[in-house]
C-alpha positions as CSV (number, residue, x, y, z in Angstrom):
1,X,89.8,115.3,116.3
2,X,87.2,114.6,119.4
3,X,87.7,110.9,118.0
4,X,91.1,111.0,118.1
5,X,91.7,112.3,121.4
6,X,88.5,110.7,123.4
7,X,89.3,107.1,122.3
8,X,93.0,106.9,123.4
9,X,92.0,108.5,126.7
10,X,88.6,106.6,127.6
11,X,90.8,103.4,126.8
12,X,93.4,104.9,129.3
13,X,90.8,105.5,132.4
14,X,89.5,102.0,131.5
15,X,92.8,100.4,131.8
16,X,93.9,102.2,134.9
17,X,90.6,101.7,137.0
18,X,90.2,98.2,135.8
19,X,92.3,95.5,138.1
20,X,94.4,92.7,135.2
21,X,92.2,89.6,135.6
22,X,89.1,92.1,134.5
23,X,90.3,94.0,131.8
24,X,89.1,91.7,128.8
25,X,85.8,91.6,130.3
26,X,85.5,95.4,130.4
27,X,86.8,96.3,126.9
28,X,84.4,93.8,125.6
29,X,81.4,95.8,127.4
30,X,82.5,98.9,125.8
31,X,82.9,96.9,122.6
32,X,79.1,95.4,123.3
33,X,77.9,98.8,123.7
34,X,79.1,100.9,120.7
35,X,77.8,97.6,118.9
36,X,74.1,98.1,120.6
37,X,74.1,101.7,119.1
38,X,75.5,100.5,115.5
39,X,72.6,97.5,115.8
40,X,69.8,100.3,116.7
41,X,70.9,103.2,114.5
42,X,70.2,101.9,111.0
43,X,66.8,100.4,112.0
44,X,65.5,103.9,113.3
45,X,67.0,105.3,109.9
46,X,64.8,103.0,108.5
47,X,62.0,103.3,110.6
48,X,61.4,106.7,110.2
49,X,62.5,106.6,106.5
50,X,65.2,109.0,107.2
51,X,66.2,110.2,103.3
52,X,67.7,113.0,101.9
53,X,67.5,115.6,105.8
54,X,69.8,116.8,107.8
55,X,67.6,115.7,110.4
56,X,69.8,112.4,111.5
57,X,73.0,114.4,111.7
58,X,71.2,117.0,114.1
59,X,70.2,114.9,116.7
60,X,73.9,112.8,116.2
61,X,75.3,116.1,117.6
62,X,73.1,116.8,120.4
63,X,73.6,113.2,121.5
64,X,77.4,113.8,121.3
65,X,76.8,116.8,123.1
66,X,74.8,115.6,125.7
67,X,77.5,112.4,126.1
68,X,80.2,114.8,126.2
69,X,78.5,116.4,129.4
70,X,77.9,112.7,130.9
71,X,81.4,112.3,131.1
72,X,82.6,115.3,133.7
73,X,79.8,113.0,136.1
74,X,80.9,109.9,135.3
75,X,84.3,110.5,135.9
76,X,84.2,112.8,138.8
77,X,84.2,110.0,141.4
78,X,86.8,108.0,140.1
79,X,89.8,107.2,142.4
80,X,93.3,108.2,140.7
81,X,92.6,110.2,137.9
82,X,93.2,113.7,139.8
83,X,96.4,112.0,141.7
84,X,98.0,110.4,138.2
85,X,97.2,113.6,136.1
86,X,100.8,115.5,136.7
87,X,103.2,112.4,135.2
88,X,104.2,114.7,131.8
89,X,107.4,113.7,132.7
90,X,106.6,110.2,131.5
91,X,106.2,111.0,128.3
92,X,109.9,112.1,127.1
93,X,112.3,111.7,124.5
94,X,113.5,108.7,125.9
95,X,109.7,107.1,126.3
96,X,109.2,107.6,122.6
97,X,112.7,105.9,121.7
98,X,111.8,103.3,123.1
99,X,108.0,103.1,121.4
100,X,110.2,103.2,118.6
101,X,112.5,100.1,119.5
102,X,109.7,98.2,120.0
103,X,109.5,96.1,116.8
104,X,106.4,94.2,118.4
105,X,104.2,96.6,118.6
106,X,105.1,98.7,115.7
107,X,104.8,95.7,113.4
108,X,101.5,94.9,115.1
109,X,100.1,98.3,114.1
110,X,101.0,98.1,110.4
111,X,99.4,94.2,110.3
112,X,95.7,95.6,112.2
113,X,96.1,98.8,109.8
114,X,95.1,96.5,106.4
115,X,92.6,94.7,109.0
116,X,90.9,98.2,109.5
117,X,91.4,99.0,105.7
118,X,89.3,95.8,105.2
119,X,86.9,96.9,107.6
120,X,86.5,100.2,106.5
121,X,84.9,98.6,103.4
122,X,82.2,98.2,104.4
123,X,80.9,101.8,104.6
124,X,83.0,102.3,101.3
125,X,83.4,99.6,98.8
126,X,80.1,97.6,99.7
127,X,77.9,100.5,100.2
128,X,78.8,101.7,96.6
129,X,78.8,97.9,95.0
130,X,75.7,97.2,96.7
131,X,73.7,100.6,95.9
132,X,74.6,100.4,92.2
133,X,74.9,96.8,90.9
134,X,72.1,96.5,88.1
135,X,71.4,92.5,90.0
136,X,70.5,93.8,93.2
137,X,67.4,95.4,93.6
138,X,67.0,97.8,96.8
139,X,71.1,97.9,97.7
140,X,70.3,100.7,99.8
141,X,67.5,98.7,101.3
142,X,69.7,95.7,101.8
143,X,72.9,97.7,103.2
144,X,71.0,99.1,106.0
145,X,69.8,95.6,106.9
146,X,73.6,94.6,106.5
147,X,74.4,97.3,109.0
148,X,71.9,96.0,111.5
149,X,73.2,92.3,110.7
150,X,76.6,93.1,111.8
151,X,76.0,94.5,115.1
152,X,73.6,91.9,115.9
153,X,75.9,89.1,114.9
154,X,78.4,90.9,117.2
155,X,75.8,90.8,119.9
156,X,74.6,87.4,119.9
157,X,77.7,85.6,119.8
158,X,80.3,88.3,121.6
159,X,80.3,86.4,124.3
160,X,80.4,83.4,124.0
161,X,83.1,83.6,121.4
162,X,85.3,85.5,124.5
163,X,84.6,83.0,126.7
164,X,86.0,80.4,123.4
165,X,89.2,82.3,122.8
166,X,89.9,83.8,126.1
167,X,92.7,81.2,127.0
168,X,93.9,81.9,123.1
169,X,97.4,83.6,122.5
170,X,96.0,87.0,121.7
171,X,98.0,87.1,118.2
172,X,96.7,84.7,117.2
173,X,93.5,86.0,117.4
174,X,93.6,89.1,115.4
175,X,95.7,87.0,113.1
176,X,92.2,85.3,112.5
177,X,90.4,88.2,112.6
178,X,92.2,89.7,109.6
179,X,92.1,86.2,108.1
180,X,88.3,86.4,108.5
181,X,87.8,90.1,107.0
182,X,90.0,89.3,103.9
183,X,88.1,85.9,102.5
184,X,84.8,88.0,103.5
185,X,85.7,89.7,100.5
186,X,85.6,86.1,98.6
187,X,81.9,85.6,98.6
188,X,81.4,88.3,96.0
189,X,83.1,86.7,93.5
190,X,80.2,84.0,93.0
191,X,77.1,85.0,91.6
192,X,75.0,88.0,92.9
193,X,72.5,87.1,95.1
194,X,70.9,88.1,98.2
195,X,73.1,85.0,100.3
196,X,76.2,86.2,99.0
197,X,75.6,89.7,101.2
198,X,74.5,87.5,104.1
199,X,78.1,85.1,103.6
200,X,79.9,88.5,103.8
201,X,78.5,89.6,106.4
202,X,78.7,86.4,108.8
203,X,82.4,86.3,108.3
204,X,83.4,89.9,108.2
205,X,81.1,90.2,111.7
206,X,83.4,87.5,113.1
207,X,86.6,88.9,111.7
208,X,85.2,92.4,113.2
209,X,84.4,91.0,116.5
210,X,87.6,89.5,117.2
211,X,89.3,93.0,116.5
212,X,87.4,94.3,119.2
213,X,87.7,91.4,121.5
214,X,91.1,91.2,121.9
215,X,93.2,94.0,120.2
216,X,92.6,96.7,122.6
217,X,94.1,94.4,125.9
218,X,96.9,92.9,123.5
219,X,97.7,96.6,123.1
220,X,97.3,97.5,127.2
221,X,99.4,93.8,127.9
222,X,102.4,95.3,125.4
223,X,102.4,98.8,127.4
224,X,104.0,99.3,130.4
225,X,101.9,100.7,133.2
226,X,103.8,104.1,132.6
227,X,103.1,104.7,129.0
228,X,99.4,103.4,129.0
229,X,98.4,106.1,127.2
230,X,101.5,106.5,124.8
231,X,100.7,102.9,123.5
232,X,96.6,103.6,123.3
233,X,97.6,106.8,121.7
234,X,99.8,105.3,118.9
235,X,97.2,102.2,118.2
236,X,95.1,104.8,116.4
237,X,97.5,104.8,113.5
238,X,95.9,101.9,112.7
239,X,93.4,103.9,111.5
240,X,95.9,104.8,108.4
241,X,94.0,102.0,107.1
242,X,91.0,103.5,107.2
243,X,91.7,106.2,105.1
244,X,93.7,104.2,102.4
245,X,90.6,101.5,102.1
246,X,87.8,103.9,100.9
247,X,90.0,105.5,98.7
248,X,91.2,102.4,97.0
249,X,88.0,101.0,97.1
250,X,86.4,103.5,95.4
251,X,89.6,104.2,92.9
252,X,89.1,100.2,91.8
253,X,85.2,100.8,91.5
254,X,86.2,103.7,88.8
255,X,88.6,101.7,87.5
256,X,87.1,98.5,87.0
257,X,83.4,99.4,87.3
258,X,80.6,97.7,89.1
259,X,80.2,94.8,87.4
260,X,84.0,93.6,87.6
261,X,83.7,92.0,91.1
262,X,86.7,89.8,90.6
263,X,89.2,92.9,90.0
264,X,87.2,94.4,92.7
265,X,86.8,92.2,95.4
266,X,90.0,89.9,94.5
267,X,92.4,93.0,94.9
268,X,90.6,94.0,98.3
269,X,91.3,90.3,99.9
270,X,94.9,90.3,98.4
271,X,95.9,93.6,100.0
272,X,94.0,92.9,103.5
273,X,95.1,89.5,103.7
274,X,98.9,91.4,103.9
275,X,98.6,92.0,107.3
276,X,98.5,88.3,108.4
277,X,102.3,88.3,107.6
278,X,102.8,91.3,109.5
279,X,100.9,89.9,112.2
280,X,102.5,86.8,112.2
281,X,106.3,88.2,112.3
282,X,105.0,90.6,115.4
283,X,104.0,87.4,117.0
284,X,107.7,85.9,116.1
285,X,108.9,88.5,117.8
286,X,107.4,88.6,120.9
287,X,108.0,85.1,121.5
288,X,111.7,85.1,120.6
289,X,111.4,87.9,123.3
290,X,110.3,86.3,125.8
291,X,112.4,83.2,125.3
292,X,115.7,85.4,125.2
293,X,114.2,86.7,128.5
């Protein structure tokens, strides 16, 4: 729920206190910085050998606590935010009609939501395969490293890969992105071995990055300035995928068993890869718009 409401809202403040020509930028330094913590947090889990305690969840909650504080003094000098609180008004019937007429967007968020059911495979459907398969020794070992991989790969080549696709049309970019996530899913059809992981997670890393590169602004450049936070609201449906990929991915593990990567792993890139047509008619769209306008 704290998720849920926080995200939405911080994406909000960003958009409103950032001027147009500096929003990428700043989205992309939030994105850098949750990708610092995902980059540091498994190493310290295996640094201090952090098995089987409650101790890692304990301090997770005082730093959300303590971050939770931060925020009343981070915020408290920010120009606007007390003068734009009272606009409920925005937000009526009429605003969410019209959310709902717009085919663009909607279509958008079902495309990214089996982007983020890929994604969410990688805490689900990997962390099982790779923890169980009989030809890997040490999966939890080498999931933990694949954790650390990711952010870092995200690190070193965020940037530059912004400053590459900045003058890109934005759908087209997560097109890629989802592109990216689903063939991931490829490499573990060829036989088990320690580069297969490392495959996986160079292209899913990309495919990740470019979600977080460039879907948050497409969302703020579909929103009008009055329903900012209508628009960053809704976006977290995406997260439907989310819920649906661990399920699913674990179902198929039952079903098929760990050793059946085909069934596995070929079923996961078929049903991620469905959002590239979704994606691609929301960008039909868009430009038909804006030609008929």
């Amino acid at each position: 729920m704290c998720y849920s409401i926080f995200e939405p809202a911080s994406k909000k403040i960003l958009s409103t206190q950032t001027p147009p020509e500096n929003r990428l930028l700043v989205f992309n330094l939030r994105y850098a910085a949750i990708n610092l913590g995902a980059f540091v947090g498994p190493l310290l889990s295996q640094l201090f050998n952090m098995k089987m305690t409650l101790f890692p969840y304990v301090f997770l909650g005082i730093l959300y606590i303590l971050y939770g504080i931060s925020t009343r003094f981070f915020f408290r000098d920010l120009p606007g935010i007390e003068a734009s609180a009272p606009q409920k008004a925005k937000y009526s019937p009429h605003v969410f009609k019209l959310l709902l007429q717009d085919h663009v967007f909607l279509l958008l968020l079902a495309g990214m939501s089996f982007s983020f059911f890929g994604y969410s495979q990688l805490n689900a459907t990997v962390s099982q395969y790779l923890a169980n398969t009989s030809s890997l020794t040490n999966g939890i070992q080498l999931y933990l490293t694949l954790l650390s991989a990711n952010a870092l790969i995200i690190l070193i080549v965020q940037f530059a890969m912004l400053r590459w696709i900045s003058n890109w049309n934005p759908f087209n970019v997560v097109l890629l992105s989802n592109i990216l996530i689903s063939i991931s899913f490829l490499s573990f059809l060829f036989h088990t071995s320690y580069i297969v992981p490392l495959i996986f997670i160079l292209l899913f890393s990309l495919g990740e990055l470019l979600i977080g590169a460039r879907f948050d602004t497409l969302v703020d450049e579909l929103a009008s300035e009055s329903a900012k936070g209508l628009y960053f609201g809704c976006s977290e449906f995406v997260k439907i995928g989310t819920i649906g990929g661990p399920i699913l991915g674990t179902f198929l593990l039952n079903q098929f068993g760990f050793q059946s990567r085909f069934s596995v792993f070929g079923l996961i890139c078929l049903i991620c890869i469905t959002g590239s047509g979704l994606i691609s008619l929301s960008k039909f769209k868009h430009q038909r718009n804006i030609f008929n306008k």
